[in-house]
PASEBA-1860 file (N, C-alpha, C; in nm, 3 decimals):
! residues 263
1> XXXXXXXX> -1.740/-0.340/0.849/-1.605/-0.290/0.879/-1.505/-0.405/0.871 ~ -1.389/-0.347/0.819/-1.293/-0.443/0.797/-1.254/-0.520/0.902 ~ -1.164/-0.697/0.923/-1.135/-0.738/1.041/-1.018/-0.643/1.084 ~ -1.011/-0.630/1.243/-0.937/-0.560/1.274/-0.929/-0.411/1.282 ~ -0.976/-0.303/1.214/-1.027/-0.198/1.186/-1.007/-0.115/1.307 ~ -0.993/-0.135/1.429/-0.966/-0.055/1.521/-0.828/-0.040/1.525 ~ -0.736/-0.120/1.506/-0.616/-0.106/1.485/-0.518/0.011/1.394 ~ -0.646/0.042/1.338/-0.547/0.195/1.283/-0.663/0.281/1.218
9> XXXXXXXX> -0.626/0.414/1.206/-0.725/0.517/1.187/-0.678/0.601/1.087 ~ -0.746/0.651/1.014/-0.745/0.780/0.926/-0.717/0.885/1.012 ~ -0.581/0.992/0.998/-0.571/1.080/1.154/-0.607/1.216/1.027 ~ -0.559/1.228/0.861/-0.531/1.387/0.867/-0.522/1.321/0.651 ~ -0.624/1.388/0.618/-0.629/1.422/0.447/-0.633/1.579/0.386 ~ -0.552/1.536/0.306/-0.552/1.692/0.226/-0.591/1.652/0.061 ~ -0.701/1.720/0.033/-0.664/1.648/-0.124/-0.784/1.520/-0.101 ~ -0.835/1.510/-0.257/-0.929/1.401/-0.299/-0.834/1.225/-0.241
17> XXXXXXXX> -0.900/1.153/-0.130/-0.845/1.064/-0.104/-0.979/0.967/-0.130 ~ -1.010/0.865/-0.177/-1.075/0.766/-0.210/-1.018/0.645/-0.140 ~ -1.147/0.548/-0.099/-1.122/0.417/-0.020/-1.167/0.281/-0.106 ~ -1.147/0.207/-0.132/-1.132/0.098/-0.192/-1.134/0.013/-0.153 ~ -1.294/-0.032/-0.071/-1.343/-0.173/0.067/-1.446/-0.250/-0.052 ~ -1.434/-0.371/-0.001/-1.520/-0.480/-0.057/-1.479/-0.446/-0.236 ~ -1.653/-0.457/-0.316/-1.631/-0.383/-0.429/-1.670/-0.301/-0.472 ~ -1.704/-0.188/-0.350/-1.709/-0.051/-0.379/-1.602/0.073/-0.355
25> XXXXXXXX> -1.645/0.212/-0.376/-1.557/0.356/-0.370/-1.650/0.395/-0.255 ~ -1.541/0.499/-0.169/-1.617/0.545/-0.084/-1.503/0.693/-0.084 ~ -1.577/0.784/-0.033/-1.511/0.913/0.016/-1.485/0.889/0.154 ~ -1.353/0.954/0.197/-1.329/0.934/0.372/-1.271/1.064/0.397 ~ -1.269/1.064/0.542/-1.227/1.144/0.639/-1.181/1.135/0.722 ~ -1.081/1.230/0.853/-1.027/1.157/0.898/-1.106/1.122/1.014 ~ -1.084/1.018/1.045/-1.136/0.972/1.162/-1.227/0.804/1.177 ~ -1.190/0.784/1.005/-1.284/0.646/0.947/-1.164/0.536/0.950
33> XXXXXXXX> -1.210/0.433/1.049/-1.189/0.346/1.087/-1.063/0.264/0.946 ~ -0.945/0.176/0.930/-0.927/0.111/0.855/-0.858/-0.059/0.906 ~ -0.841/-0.141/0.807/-0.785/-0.267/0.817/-0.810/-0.304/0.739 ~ -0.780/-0.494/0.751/-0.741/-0.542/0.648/-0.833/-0.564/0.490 ~ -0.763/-0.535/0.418/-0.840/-0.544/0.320/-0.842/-0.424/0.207 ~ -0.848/-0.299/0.329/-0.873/-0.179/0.213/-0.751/-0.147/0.151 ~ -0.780/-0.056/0.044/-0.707/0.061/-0.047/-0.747/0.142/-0.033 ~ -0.629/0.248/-0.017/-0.623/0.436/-0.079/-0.558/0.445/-0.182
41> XXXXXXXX> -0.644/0.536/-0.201/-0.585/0.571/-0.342/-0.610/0.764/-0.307 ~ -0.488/0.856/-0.369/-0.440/1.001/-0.343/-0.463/1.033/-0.489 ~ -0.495/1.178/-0.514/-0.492/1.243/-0.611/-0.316/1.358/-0.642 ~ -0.342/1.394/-0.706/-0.196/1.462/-0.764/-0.179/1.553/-0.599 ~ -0.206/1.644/-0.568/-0.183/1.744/-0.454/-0.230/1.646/-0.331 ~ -0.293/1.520/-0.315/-0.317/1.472/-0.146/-0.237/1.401/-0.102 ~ -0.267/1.382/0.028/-0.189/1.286/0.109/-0.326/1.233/0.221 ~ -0.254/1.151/0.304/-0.404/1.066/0.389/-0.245/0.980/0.489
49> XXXXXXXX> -0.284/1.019/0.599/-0.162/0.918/0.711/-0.290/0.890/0.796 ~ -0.227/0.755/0.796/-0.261/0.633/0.884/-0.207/0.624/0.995 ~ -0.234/0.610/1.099/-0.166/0.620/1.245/-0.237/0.473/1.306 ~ -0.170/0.404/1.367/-0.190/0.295/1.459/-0.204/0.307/1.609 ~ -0.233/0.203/1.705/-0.293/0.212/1.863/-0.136/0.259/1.902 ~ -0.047/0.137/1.854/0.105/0.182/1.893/0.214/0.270/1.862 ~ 0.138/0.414/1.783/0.227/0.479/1.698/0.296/0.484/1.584 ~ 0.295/0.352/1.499/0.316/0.378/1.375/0.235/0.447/1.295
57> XXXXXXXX> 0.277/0.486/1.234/0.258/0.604/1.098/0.280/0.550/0.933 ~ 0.157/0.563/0.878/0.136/0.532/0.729/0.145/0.703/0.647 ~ 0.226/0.756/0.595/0.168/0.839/0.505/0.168/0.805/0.412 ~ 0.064/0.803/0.274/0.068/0.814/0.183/0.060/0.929/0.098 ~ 0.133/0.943/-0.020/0.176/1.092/-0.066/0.082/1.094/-0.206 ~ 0.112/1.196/-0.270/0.038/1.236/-0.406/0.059/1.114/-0.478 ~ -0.048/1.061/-0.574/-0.089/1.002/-0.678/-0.045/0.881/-0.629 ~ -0.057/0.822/-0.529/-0.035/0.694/-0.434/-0.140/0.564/-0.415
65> XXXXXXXX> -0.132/0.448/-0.470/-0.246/0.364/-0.421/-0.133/0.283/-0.326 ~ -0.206/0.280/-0.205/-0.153/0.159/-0.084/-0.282/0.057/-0.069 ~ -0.221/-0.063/-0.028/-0.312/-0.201/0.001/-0.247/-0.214/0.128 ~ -0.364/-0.230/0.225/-0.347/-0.249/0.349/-0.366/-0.443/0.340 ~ -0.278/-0.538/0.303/-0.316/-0.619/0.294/-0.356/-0.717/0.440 ~ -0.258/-0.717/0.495/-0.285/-0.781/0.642/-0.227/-0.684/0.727 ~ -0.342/-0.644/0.850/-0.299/-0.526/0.932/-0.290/-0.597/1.090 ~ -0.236/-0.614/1.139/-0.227/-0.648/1.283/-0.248/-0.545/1.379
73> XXXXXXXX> -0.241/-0.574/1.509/-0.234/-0.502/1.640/-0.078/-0.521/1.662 ~ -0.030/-0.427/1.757/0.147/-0.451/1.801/0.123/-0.635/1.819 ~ 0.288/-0.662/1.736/0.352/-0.749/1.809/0.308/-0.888/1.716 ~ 0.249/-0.859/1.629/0.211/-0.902/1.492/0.264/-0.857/1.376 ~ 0.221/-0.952/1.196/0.300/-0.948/1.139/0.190/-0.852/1.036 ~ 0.257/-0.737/0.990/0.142/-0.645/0.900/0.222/-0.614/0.763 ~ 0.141/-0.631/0.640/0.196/-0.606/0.524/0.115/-0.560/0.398 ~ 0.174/-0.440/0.363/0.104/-0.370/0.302/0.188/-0.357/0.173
81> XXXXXXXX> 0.094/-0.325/0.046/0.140/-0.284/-0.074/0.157/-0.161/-0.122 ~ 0.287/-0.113/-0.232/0.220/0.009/-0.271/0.258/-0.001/-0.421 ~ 0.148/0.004/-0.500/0.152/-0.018/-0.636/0.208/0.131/-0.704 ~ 0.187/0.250/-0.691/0.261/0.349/-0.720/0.257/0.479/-0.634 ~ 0.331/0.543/-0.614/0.347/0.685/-0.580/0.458/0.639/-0.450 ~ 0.405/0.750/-0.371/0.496/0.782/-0.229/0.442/0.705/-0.125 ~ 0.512/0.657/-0.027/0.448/0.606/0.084/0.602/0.665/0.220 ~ 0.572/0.676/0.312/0.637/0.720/0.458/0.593/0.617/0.518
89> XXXXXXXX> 0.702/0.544/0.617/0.644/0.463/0.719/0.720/0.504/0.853 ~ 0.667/0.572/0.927/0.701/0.598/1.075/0.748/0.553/1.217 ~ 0.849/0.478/1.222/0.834/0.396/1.393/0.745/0.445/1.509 ~ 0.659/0.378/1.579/0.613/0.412/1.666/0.738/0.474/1.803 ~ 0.714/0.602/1.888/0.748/0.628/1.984/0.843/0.494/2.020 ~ 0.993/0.528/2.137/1.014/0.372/2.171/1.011/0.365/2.287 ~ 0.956/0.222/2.310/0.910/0.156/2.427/0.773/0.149/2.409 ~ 0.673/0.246/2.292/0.548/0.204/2.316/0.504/0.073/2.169
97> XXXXXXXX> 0.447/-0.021/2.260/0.408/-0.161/2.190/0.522/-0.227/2.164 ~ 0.472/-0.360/2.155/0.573/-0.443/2.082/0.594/-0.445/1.946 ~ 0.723/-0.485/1.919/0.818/-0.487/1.784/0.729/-0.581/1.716 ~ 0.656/-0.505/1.565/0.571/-0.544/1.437/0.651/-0.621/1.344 ~ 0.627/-0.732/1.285/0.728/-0.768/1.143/0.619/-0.673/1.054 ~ 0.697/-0.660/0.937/0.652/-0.529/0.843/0.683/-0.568/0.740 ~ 0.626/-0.607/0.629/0.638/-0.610/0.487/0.604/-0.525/0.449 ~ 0.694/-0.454/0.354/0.626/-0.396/0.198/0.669/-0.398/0.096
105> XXXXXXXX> 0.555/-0.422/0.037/0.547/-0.485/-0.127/0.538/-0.377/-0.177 ~ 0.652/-0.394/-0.291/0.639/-0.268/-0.397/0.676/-0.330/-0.533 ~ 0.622/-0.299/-0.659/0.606/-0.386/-0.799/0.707/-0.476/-0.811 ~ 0.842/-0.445/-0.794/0.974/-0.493/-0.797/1.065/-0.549/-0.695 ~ 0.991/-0.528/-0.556/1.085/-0.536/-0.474/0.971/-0.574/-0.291 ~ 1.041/-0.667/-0.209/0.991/-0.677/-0.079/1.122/-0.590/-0.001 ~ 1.011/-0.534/0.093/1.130/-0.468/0.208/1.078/-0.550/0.374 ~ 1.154/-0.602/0.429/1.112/-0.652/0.580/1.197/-0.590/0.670
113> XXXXXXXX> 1.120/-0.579/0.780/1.142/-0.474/0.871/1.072/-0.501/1.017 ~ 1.139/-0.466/1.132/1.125/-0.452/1.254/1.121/-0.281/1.303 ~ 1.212/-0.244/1.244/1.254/-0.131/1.314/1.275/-0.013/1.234 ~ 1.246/0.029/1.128/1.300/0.104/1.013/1.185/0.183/0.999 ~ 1.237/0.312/0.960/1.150/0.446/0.917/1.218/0.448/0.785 ~ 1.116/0.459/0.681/1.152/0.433/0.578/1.029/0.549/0.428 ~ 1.110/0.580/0.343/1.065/0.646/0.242/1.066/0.557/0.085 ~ 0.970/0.535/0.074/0.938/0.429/-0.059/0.877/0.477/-0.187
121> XXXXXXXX> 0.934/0.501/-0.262/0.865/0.486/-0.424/0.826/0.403/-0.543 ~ 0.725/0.376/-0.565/0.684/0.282/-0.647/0.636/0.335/-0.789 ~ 0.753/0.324/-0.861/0.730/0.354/-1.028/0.833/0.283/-1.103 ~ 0.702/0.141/-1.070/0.842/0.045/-1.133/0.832/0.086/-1.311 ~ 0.975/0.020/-1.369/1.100/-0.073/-1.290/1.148/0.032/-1.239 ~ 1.151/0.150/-1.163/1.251/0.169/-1.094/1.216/0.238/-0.941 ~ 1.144/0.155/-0.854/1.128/0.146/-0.728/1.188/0.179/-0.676 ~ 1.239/0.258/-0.605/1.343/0.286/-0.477/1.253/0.295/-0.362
129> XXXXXXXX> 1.375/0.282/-0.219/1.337/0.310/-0.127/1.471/0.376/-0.066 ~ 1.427/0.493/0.051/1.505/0.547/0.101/1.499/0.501/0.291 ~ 1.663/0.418/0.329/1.629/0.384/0.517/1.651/0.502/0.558 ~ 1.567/0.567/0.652/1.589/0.674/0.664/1.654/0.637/0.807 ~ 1.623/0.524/0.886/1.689/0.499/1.036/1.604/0.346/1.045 ~ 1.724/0.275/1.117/1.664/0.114/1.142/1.788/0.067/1.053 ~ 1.717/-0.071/1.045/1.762/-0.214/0.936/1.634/-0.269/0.857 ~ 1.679/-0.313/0.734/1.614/-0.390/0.612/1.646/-0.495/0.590
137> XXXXXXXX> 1.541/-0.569/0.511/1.622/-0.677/0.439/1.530/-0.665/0.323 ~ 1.621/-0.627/0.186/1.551/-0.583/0.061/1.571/-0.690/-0.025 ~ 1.488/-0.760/-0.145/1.492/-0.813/-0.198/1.387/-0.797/-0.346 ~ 1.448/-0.831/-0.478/1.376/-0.787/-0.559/1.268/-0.919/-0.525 ~ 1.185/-0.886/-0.612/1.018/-0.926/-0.645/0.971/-0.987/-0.769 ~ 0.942/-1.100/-0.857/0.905/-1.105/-0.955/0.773/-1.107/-0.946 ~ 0.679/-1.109/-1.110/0.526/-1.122/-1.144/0.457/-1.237/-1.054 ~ 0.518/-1.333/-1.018/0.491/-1.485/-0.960/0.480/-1.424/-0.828
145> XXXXXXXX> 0.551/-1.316/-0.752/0.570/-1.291/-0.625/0.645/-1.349/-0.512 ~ 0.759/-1.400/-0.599/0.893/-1.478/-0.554/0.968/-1.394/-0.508 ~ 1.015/-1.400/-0.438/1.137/-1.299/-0.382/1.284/-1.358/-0.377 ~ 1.356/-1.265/-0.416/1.480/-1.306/-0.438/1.590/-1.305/-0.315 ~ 1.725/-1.349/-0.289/1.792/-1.308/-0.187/1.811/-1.167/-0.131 ~ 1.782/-1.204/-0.001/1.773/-1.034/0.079/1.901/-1.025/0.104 ~ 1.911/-0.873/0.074/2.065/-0.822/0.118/1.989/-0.720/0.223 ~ 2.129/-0.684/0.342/2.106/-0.581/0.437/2.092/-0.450/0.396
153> XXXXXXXX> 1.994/-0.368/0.439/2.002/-0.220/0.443/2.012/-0.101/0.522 ~ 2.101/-0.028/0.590/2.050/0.020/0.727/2.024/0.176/0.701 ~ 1.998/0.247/0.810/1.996/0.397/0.794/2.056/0.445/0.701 ~ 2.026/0.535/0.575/2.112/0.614/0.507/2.142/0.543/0.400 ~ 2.118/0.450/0.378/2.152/0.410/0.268/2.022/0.400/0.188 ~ 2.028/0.390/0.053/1.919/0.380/-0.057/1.939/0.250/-0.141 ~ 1.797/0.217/-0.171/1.783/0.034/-0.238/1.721/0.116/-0.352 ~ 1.785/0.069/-0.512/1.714/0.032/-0.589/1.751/-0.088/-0.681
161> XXXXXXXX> 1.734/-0.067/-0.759/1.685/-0.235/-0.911/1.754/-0.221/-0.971 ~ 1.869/-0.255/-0.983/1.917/-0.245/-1.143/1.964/-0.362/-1.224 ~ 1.922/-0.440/-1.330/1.950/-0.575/-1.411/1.847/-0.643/-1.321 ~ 1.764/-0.590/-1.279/1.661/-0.740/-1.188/1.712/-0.719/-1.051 ~ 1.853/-0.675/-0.998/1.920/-0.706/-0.882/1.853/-0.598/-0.828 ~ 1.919/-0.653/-0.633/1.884/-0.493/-0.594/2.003/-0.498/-0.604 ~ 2.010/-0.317/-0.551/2.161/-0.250/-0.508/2.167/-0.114/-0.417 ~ 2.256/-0.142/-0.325/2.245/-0.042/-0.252/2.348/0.092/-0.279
169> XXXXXXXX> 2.322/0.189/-0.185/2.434/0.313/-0.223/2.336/0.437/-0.187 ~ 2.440/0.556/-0.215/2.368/0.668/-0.186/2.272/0.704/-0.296 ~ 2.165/0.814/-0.268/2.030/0.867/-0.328/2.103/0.895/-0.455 ~ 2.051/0.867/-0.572/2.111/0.947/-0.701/2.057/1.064/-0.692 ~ 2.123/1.111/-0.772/2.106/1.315/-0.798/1.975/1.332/-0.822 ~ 1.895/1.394/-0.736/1.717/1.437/-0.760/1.634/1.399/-0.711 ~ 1.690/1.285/-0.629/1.587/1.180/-0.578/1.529/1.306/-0.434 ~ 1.604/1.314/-0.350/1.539/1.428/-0.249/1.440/1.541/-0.321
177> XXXXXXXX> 1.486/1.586/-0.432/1.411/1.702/-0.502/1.244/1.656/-0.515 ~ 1.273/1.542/-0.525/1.125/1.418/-0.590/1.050/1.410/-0.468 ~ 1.071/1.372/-0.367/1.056/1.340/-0.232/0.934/1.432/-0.175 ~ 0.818/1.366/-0.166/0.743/1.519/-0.103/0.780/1.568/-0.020 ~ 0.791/1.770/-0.011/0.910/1.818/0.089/0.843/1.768/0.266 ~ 0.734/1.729/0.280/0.695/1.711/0.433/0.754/1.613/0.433 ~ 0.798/1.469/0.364/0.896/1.334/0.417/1.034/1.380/0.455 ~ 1.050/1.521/0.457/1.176/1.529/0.509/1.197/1.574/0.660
185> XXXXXXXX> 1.075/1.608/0.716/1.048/1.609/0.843/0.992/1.529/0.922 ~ 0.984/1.492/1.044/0.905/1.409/1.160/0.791/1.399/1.076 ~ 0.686/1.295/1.110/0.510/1.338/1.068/0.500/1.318/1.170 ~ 0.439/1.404/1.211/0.366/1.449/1.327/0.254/1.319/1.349 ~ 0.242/1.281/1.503/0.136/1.205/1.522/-0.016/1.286/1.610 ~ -0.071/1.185/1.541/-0.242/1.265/1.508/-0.319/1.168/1.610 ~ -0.282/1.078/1.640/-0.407/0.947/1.619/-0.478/1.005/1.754 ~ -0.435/1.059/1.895/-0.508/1.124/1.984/-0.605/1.203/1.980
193> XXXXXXXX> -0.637/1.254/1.790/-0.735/1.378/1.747/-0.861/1.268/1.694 ~ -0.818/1.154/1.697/-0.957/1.082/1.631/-0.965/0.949/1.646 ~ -0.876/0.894/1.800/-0.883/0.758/1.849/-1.022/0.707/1.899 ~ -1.110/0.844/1.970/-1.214/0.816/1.998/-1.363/0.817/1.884 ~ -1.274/0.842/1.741/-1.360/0.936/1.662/-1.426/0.808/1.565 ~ -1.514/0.759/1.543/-1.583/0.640/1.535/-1.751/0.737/1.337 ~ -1.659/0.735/1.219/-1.668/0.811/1.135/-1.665/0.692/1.020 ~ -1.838/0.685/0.995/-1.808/0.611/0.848/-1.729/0.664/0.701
201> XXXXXXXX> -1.719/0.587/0.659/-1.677/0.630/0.477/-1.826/0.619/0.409 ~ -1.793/0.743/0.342/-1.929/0.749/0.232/-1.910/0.663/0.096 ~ -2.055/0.587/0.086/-2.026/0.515/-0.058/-2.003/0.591/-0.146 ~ -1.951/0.602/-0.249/-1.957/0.681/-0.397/-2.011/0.622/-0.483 ~ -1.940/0.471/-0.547/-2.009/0.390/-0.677/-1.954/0.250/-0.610 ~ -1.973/0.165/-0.727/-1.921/0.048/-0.704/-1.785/0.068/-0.796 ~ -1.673/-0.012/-0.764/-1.587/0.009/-0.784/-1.557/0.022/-0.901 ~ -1.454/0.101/-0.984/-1.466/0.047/-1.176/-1.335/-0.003/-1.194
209> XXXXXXXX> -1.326/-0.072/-1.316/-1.202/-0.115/-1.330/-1.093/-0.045/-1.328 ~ -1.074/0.062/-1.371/-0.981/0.187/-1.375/-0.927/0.183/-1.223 ~ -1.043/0.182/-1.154/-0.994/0.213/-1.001/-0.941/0.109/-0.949 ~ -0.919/-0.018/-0.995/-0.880/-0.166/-0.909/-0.793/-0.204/-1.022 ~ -0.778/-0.145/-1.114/-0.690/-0.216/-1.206/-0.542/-0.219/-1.197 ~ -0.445/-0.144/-1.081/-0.288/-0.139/-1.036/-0.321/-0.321/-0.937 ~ -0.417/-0.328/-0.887/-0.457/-0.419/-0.791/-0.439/-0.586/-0.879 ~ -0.550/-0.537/-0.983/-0.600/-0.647/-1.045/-0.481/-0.712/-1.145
217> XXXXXXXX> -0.380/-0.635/-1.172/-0.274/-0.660/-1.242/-0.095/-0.689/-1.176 ~ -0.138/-0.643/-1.065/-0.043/-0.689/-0.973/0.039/-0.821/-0.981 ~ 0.129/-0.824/-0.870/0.215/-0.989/-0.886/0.127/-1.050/-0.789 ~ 0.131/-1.176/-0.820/0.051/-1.310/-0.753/0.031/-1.289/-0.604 ~ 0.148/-1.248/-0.569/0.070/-1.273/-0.384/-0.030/-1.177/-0.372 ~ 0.049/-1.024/-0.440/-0.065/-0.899/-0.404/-0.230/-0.932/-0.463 ~ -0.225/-1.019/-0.531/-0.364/-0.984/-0.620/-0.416/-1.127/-0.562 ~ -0.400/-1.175/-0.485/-0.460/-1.324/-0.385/-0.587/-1.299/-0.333
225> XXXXXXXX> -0.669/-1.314/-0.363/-0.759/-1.315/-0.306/-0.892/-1.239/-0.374 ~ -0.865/-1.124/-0.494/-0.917/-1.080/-0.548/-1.018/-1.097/-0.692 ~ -1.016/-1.215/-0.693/-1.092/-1.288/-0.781/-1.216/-1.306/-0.680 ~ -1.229/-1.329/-0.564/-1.374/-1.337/-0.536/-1.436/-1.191/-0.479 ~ -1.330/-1.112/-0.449/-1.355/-0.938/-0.431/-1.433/-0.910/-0.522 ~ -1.394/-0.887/-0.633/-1.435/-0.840/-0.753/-1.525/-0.924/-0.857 ~ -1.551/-1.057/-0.837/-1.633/-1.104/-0.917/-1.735/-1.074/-0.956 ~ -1.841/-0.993/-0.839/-1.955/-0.943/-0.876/-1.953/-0.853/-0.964
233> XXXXXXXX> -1.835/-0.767/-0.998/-1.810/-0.663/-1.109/-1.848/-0.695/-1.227 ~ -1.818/-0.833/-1.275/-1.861/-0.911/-1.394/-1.988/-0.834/-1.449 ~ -2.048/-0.809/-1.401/-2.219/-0.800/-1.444/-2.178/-0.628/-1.504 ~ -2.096/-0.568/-1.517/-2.078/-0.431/-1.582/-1.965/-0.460/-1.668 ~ -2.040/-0.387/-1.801/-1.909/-0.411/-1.933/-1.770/-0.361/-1.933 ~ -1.792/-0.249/-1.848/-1.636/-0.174/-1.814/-1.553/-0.263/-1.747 ~ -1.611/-0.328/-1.678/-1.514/-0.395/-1.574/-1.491/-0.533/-1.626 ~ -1.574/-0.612/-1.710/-1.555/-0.682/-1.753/-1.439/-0.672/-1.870
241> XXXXXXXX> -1.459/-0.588/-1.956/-1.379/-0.531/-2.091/-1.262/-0.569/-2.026 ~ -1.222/-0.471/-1.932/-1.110/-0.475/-1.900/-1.070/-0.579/-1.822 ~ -1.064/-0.652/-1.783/-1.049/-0.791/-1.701/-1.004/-0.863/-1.836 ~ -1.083/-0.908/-1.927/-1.061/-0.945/-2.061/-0.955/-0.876/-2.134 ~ -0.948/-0.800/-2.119/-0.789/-0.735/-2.207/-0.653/-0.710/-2.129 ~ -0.633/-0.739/-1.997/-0.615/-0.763/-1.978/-0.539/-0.953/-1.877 ~ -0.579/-1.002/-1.928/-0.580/-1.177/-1.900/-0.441/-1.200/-1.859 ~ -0.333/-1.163/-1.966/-0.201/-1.201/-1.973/-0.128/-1.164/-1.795
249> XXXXXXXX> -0.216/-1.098/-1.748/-0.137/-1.052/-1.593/-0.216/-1.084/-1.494 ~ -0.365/-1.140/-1.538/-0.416/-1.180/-1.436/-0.495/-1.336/-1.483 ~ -0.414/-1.470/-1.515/-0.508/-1.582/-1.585/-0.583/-1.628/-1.489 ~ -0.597/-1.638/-1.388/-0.660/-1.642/-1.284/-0.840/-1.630/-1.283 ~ -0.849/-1.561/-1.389/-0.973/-1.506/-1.373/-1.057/-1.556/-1.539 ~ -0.961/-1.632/-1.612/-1.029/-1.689/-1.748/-1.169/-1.722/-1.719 ~ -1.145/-1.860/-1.600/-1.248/-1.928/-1.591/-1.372/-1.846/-1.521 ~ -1.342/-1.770/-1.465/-1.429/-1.677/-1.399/-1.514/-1.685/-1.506
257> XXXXXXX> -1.431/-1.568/-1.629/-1.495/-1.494/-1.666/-1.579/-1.539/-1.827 ~ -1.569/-1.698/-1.824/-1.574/-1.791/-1.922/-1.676/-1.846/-1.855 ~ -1.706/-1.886/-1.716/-1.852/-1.867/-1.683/-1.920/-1.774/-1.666 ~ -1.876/-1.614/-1.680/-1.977/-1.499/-1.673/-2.010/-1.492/-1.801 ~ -1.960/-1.520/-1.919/-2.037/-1.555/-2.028/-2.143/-1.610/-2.102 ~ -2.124/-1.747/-2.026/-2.190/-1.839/-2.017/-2.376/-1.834/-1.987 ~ -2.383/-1.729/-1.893/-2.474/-1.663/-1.781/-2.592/-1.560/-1.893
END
């Protein structure tokens, strides 16, 4: 189990949701333990929310991969990725736990946060996020994983990209239409239905490239660490192929894979 792993739970899935620990697939349910380290990944019709000890709320929406990269307990710093689809992030109840710093990484853009309930889309280049209540500080993102000057964002207003920049302003025309219609209500908190609920994930396979490849191609900070995740993959041609045809977004892994040759 991941470090930390008690710190937040699987509360409620609808729809094929897949887990993405070490370098295997697993099927889950709710009630299976998560932290640092894993991925979900949603099919076209699912969703899968994450609930924490202190009330925050993860939903992730249809055709969504999130990286739980570093997950804390209240009062710590937690930051997660989302390489594409929908993601919801919930404030905990107030007064319960202490105030989290909150990153999220999305292809184009960092959002930091204390206090913000927030609606995020990741289909870069054109990322948006919607404050739905709180303060931001948004800043675009390059391949290197540099971040650029943060400008303020508060309730009601919408961040997206345009020329590289961000920019703020109201939702363009459709963006609500896009929005899965449950982010327009409360999400309901769950975590009391399966705080005590102690539920492995089933293996499926070992992981394939297809399935780690938003990961494996990512910008530099997100994809840190994943050269020794995935190395054992080497030894299967799929995963190798693709590692190799891809290079230009991940060089990181030449030498890897210039000694799995070798072998």
């Amino acid at each position: 189990m991941p470090a930390l792993a008690q710190s937040a739970s699987l509360s409620f899935i609808e729809g094929k949701v897949s887990l993405l620990r070490g370098a295997a697939t697993y099927n889950v349910e709710p009630g299976v333990k998560l932290g640092t380290g894993d991925m979900l990944e949603t099919g076209e019709k699912s969703q899968a929310q994450i609930e924490f000890v202190d009330g925050m709320i993860l939903n992730v929406g249809p055709k969504s991969r999130l990286y739980l990269m570093n997950i804390t307990p209240s009062g710590g710093t937690s930051m997660v990725a989302l390489a594409s689809g929908w993601l919801k992030a919930a404030l905990p109840p107030k007064g319960k736990g202490a105030p989290r710093e909150l990153q999220y990484l999305l292809p184009t853009m960092e959002i930091d946060t204390k206090d913000a309930t927030l609606v995020m889309h990741a289909a870069a280049p054109t990322d948006e996020v919607f404050v739905e209540s709180g303060a931001v500080g948004a800043s675009d993102l390059n391949g290197e994983g540099i971040k650029g000057t943060a400008i303020a964002a508060k309730g009601g207003e919408y961040i997206g990209l345009k020329d590289n920049a961000i920019t703020l302003g109201r939702p363009p025309t459709g963006f609500f239409g896009s929005v899965p219609k449950y982010y327009m209500d409360n999400l309901p908190n769950l975590y009391a239905k399966v705080k005590d609920v102690q539920r492995e994930p089933v293996r499926e396979h070992d992981t394939t490239y297809a399935e780690a490849a938003a990961w494996l191609n990512a910008n530099k900070t997100v994809r840190h660490g994943l050269v020794a995740r995935y190395q054992p993959r080497l030894k299967d041609a799929e995963f190798r192929t693709g590692i190799a045809a891809s290079m230009s977004t991940h060089p990181e892994w030449e030498k890897v894979l210039d000694s799995a040759k070798k072998k």
